[in-house]
Biopython code that builds the backbone (N, CA, C, O; Angstrom):
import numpy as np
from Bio.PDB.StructureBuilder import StructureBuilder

atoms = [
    (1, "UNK", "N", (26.796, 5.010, 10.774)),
    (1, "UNK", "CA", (25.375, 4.744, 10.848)),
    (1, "UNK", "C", (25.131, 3.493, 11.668)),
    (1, "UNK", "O", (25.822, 2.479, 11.578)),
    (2, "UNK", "N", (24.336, 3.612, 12.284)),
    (2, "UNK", "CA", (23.921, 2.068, 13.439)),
    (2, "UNK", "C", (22.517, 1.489, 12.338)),
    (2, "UNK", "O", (22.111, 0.427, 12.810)),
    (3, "UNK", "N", (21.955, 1.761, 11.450)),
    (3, "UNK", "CA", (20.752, 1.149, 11.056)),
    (3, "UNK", "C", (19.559, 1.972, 11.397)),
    (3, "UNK", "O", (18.972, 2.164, 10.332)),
    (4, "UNK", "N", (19.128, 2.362, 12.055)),
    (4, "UNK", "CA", (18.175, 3.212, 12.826)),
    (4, "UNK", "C", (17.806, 4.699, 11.718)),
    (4, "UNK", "O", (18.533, 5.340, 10.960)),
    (5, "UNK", "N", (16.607, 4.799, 12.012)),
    (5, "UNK", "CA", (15.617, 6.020, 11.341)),
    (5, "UNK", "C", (15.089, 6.514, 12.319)),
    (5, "UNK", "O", (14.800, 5.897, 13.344)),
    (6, "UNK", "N", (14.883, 7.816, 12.086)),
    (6, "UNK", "CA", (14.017, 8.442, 13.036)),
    (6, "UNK", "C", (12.750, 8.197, 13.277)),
    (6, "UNK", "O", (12.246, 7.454, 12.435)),
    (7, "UNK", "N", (11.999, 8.572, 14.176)),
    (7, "UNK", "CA", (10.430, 7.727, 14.439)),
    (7, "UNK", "C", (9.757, 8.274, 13.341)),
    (7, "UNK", "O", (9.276, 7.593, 12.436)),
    (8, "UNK", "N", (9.705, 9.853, 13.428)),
    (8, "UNK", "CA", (8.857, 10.439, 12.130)),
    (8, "UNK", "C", (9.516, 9.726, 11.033)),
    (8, "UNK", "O", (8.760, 8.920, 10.489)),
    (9, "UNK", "N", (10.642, 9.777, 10.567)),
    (9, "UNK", "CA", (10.539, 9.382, 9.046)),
    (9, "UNK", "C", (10.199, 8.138, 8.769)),
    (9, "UNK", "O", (10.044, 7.765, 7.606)),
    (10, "UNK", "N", (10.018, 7.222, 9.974)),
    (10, "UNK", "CA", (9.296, 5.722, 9.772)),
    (10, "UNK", "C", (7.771, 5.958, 9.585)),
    (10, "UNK", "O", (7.132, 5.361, 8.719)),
    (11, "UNK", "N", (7.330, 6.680, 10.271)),
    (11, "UNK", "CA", (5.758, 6.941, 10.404)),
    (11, "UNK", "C", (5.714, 7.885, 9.221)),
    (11, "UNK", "O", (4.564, 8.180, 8.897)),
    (12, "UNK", "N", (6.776, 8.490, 8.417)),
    (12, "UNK", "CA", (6.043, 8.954, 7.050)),
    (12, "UNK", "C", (5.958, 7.941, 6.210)),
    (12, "UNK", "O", (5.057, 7.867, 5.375)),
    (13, "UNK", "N", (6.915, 7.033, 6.349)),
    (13, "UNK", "CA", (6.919, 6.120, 5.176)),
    (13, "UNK", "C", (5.652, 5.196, 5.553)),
    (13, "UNK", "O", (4.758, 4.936, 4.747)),
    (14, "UNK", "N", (5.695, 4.724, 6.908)),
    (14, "UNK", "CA", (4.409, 4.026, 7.129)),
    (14, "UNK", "C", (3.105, 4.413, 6.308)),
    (14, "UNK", "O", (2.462, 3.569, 5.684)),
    (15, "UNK", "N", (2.798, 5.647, 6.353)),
    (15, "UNK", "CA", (1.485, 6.128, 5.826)),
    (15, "UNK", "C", (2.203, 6.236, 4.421)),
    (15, "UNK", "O", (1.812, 5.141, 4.824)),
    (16, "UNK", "N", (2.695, 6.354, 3.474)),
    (16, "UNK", "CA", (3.045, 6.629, 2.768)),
    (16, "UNK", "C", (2.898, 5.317, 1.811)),
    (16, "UNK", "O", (2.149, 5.226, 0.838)),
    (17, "UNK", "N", (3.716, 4.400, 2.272)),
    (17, "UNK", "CA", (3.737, 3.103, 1.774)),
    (17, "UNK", "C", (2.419, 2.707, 2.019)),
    (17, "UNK", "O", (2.155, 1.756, 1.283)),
    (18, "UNK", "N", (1.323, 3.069, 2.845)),
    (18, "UNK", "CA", (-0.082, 2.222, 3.283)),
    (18, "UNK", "C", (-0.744, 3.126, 1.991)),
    (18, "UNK", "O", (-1.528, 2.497, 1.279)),
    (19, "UNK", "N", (-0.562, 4.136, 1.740)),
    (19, "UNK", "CA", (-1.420, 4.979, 0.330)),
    (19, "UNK", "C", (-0.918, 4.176, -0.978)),
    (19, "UNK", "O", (-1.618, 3.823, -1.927)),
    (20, "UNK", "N", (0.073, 4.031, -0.847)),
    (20, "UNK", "CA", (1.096, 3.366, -2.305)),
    (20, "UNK", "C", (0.272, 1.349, -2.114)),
    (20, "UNK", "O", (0.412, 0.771, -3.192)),
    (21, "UNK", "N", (-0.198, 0.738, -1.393)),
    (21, "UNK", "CA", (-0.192, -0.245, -1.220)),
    (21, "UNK", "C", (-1.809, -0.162, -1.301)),
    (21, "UNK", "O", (-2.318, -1.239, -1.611)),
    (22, "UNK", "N", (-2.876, 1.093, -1.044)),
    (22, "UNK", "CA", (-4.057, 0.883, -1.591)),
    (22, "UNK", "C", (-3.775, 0.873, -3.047)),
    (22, "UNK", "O", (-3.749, -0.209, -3.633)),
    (23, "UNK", "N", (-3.596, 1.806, -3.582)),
    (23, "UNK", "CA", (-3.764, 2.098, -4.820)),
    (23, "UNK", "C", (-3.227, 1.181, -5.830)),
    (23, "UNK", "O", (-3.655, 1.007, -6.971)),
    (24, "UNK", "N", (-1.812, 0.382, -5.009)),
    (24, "UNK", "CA", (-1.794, -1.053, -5.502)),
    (24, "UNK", "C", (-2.715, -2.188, -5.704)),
    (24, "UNK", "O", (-2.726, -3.020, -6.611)),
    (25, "UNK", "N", (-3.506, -2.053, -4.652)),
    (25, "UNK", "CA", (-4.311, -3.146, -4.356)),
    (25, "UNK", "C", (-5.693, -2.912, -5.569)),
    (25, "UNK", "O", (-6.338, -3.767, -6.177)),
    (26, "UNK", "N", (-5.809, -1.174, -5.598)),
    (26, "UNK", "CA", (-7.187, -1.368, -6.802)),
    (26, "UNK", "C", (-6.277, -1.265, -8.070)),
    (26, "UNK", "O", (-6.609, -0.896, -9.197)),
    (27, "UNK", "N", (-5.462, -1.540, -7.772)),
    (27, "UNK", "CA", (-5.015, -1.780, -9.928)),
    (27, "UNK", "C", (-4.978, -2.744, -9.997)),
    (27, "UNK", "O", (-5.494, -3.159, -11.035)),
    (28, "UNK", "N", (-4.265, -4.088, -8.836)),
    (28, "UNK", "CA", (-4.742, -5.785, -8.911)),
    (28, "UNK", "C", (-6.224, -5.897, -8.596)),
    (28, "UNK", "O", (-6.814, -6.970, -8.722)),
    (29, "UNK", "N", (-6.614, -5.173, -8.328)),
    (29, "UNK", "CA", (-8.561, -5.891, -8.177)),
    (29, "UNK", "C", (-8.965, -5.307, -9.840)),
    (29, "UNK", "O", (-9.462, -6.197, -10.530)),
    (30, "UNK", "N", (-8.858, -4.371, -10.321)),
    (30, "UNK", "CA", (-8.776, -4.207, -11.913)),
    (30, "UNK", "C", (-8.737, -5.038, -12.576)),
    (30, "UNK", "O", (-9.703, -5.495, -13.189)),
    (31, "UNK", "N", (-7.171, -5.589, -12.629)),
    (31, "UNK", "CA", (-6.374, -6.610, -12.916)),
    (31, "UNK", "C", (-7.116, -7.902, -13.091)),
    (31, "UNK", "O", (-7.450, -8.339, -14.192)),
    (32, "UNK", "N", (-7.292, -8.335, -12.245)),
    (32, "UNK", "CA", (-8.178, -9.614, -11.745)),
    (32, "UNK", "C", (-9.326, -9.157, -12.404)),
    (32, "UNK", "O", (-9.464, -9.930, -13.352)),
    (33, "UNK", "N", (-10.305, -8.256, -12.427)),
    (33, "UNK", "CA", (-11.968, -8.462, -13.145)),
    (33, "UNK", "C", (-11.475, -8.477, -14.188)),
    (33, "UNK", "O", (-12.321, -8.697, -15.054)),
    (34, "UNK", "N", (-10.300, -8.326, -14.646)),
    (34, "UNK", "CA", (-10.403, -8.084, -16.351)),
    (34, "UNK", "C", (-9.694, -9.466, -17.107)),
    (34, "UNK", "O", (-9.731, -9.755, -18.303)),
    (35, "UNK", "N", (-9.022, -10.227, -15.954)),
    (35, "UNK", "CA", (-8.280, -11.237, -16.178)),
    (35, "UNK", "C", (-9.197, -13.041, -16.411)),
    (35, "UNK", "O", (-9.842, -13.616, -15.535)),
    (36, "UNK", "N", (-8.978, -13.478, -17.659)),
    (36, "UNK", "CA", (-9.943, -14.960, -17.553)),
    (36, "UNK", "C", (-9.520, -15.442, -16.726)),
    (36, "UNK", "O", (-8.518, -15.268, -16.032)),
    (37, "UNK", "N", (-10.644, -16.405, -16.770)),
    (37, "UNK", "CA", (-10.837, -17.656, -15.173)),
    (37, "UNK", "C", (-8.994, -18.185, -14.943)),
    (37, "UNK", "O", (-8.368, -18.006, -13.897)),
    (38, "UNK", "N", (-8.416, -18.858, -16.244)),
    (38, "UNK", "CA", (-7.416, -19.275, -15.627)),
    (38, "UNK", "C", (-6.129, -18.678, -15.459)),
    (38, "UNK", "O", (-5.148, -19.402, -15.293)),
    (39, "UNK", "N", (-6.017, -17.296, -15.487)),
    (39, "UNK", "CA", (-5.278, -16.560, -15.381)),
    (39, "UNK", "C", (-5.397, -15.880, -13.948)),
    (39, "UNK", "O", (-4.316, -15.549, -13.462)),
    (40, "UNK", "N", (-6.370, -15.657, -13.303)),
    (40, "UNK", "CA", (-7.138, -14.903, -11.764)),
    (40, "UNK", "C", (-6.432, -15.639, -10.774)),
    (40, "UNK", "O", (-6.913, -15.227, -9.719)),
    (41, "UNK", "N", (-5.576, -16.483, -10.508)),
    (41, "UNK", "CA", (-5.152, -17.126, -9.553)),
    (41, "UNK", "C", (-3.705, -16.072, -8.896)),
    (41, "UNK", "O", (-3.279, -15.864, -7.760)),
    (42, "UNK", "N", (-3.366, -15.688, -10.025)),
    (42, "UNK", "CA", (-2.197, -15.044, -9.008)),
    (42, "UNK", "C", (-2.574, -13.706, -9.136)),
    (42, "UNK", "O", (-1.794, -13.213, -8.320)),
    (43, "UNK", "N", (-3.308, -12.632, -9.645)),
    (43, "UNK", "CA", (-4.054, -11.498, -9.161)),
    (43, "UNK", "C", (-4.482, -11.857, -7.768)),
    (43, "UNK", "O", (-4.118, -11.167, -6.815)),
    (44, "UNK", "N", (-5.155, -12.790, -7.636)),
    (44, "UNK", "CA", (-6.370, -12.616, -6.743)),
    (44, "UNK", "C", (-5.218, -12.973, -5.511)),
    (44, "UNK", "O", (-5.217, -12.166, -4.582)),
    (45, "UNK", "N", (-4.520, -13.787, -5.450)),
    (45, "UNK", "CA", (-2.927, -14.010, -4.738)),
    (45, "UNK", "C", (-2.617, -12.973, -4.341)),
    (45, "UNK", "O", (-2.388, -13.013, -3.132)),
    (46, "UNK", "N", (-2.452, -11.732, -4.913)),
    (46, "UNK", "CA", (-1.402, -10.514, -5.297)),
    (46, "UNK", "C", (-2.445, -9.821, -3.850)),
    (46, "UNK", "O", (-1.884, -9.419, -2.830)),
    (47, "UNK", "N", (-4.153, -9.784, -4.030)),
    (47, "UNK", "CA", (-4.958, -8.820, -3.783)),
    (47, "UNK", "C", (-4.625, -9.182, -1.937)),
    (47, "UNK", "O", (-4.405, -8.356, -1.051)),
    (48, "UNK", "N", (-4.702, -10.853, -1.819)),
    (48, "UNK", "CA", (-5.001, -11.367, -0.948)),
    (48, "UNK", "C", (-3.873, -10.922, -0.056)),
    (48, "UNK", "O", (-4.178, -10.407, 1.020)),
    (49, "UNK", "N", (-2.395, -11.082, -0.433)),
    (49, "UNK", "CA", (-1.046, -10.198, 0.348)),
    (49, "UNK", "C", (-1.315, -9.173, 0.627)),
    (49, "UNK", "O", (-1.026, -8.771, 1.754)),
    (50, "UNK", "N", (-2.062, -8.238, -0.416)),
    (50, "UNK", "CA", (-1.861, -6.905, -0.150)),
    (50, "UNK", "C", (-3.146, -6.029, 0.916)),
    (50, "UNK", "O", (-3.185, -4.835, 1.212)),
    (51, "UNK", "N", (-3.793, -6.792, 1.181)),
    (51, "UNK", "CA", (-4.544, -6.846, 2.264)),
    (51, "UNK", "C", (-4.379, -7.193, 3.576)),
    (51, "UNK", "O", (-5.005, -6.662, 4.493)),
    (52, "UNK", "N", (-3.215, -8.429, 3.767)),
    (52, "UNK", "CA", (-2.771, -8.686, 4.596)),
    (52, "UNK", "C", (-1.837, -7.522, 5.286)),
    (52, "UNK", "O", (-1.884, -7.280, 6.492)),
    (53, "UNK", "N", (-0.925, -6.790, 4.298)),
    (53, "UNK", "CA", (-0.286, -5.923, 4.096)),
    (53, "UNK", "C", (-0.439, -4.793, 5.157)),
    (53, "UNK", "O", (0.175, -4.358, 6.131)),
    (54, "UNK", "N", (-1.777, -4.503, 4.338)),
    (54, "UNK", "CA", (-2.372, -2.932, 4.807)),
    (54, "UNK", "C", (-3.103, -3.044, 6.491)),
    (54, "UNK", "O", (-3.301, -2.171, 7.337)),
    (55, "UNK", "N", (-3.414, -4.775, 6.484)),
    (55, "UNK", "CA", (-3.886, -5.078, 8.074)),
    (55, "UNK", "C", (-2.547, -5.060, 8.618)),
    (55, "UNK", "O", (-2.834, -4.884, 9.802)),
    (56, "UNK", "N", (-1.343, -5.116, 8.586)),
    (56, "UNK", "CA", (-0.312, -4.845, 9.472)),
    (56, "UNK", "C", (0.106, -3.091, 8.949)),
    (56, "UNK", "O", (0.733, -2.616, 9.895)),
    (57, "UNK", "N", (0.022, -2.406, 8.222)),
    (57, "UNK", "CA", (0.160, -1.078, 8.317)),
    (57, "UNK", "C", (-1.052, -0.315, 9.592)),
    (57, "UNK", "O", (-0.816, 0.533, 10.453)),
    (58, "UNK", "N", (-2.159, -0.920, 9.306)),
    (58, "UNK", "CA", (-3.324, -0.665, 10.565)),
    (58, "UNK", "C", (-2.572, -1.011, 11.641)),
    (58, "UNK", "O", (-2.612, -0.096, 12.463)),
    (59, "UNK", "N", (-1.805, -2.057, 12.058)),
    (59, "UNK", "CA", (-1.554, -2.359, 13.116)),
    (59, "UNK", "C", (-0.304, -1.906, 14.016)),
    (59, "UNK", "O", (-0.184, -1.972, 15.239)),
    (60, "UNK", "N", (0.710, -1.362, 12.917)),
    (60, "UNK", "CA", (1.733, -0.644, 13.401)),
    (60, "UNK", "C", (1.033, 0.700, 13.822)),
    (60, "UNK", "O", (0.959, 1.125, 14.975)),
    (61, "UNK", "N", (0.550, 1.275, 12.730)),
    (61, "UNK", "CA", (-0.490, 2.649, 12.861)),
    (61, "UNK", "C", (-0.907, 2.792, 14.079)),
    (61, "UNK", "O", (-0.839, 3.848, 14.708)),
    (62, "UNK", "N", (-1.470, 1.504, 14.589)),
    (62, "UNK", "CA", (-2.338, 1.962, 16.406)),
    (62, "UNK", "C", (-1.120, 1.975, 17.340)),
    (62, "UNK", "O", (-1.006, 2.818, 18.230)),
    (63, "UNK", "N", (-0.252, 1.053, 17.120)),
    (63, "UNK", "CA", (1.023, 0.578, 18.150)),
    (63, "UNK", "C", (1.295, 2.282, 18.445)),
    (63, "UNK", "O", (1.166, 2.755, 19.574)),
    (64, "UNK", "N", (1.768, 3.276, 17.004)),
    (64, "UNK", "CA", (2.284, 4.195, 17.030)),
    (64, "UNK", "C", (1.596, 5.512, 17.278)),
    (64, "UNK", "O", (2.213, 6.578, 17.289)),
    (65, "UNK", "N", (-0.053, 5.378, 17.532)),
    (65, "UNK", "CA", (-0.672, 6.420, 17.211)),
    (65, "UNK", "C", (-0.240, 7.242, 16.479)),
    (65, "UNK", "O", (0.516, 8.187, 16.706)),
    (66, "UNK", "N", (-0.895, 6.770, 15.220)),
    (66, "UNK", "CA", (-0.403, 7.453, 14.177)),
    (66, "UNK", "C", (-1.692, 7.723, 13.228)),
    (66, "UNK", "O", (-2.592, 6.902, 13.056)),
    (67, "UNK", "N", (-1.632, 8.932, 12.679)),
    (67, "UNK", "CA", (-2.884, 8.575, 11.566)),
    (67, "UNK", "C", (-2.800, 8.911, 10.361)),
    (67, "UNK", "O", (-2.296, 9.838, 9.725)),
    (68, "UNK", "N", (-3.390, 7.986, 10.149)),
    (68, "UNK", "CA", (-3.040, 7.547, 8.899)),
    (68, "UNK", "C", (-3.745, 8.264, 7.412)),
    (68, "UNK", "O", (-3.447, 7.961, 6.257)),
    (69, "UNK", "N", (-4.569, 9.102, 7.780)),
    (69, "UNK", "CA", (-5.605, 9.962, 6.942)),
    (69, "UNK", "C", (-4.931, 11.068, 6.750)),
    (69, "UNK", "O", (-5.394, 12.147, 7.120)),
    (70, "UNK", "N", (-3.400, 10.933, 5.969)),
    (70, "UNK", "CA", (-2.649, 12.059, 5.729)),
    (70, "UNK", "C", (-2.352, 12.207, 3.903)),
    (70, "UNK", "O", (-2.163, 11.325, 3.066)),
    (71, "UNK", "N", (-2.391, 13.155, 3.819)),
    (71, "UNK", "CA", (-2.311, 13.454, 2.209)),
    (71, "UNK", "C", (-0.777, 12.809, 1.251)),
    (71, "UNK", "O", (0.406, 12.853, 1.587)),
    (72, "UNK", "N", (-1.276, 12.368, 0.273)),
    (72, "UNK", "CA", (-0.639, 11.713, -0.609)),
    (72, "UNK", "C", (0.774, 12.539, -1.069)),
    (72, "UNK", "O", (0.647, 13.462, -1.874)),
    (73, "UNK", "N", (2.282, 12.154, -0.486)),
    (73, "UNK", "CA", (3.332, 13.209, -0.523)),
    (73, "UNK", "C", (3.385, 12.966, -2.222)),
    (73, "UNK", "O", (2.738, 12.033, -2.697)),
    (74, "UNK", "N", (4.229, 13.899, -3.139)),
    (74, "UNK", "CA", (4.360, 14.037, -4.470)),
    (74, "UNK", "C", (5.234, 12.172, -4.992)),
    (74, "UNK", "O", (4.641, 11.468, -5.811)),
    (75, "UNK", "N", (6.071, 11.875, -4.606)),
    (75, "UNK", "CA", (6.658, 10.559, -5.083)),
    (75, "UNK", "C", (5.374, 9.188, -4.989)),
    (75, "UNK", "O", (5.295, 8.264, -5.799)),
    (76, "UNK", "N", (4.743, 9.337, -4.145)),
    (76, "UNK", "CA", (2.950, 8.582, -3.866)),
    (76, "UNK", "C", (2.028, 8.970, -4.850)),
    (76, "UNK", "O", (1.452, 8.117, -5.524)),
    (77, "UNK", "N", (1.830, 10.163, -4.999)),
    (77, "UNK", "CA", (1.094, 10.640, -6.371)),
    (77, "UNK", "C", (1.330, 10.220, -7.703)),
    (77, "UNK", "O", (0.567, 9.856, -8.598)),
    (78, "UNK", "N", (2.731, 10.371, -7.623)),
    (78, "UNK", "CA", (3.410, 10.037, -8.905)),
    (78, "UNK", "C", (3.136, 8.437, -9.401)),
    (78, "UNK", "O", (3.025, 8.105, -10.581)),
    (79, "UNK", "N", (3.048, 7.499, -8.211)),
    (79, "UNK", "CA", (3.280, 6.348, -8.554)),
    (79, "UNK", "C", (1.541, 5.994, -8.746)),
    (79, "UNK", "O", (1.080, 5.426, -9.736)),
    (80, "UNK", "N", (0.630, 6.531, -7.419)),
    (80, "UNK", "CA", (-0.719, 6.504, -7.825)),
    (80, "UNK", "C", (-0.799, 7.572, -9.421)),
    (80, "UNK", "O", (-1.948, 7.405, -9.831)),
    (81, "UNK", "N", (-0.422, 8.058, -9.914)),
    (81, "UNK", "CA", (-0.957, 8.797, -11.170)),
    (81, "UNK", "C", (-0.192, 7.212, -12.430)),
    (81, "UNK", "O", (-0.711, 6.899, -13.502)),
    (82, "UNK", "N", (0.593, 6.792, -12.048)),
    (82, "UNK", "CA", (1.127, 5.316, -12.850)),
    (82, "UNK", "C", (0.276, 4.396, -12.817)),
    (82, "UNK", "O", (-0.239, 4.001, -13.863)),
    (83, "UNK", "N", (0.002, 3.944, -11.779)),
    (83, "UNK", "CA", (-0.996, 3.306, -11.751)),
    (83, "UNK", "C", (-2.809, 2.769, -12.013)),
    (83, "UNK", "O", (-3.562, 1.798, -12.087)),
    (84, "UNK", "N", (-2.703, 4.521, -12.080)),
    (84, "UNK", "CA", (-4.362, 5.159, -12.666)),
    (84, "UNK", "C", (-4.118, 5.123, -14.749)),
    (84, "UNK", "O", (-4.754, 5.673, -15.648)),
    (85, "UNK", "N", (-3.203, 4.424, -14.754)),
    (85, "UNK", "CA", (-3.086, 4.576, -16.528)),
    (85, "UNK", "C", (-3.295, 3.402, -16.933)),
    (85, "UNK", "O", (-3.284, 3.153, -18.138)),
]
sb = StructureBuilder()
sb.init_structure("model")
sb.init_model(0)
sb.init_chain("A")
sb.init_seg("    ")
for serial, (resi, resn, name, xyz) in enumerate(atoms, 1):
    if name == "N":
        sb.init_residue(resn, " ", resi, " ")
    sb.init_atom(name, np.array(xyz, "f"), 0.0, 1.0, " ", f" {name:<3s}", serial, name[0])
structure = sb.get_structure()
């Protein structure tokens, strides 16, 4: 093995990981409204990465023309259906 992935299976995980990293992001914005004043500092931390996050998944996304409005594969579901509990 040299290290290397194929382009598609990077660009599945790309979109893949960008669905897994919303659905992250609304269980820490949850998180945070439900969390007192002095506890909200590292939610709101958590929200602030994971935004940063998803602005570099946008940004690989254009590099690659890629789009990103692709359906949630079953291991993404699974973890968004974890997360929805």
């Amino acid at each position: 093995r040299d290290g290397t992935i194929a382009d598609q299976d990077f660009n599945r995980w790309l979109v893949q990981d960008a669905l897994f990293v919303r659905d992250l992001l609304t269980f820490q914005a949850r998180l945070l409204a439900r969390a007192e004043r002095p506890a909200q500092t590292a939610p709101a931390a958590g929200c602030a990465a994971l935004v940063s996050e998803l602005d570099w998944f946008d940004e690989q996304a254009a590099a690659r023309a890629i789009d990103m409005n692709q359906p949630a594969l079953p291991a993404t579901l699974a973890y968004r259906e974890l997360l929805a509990q």
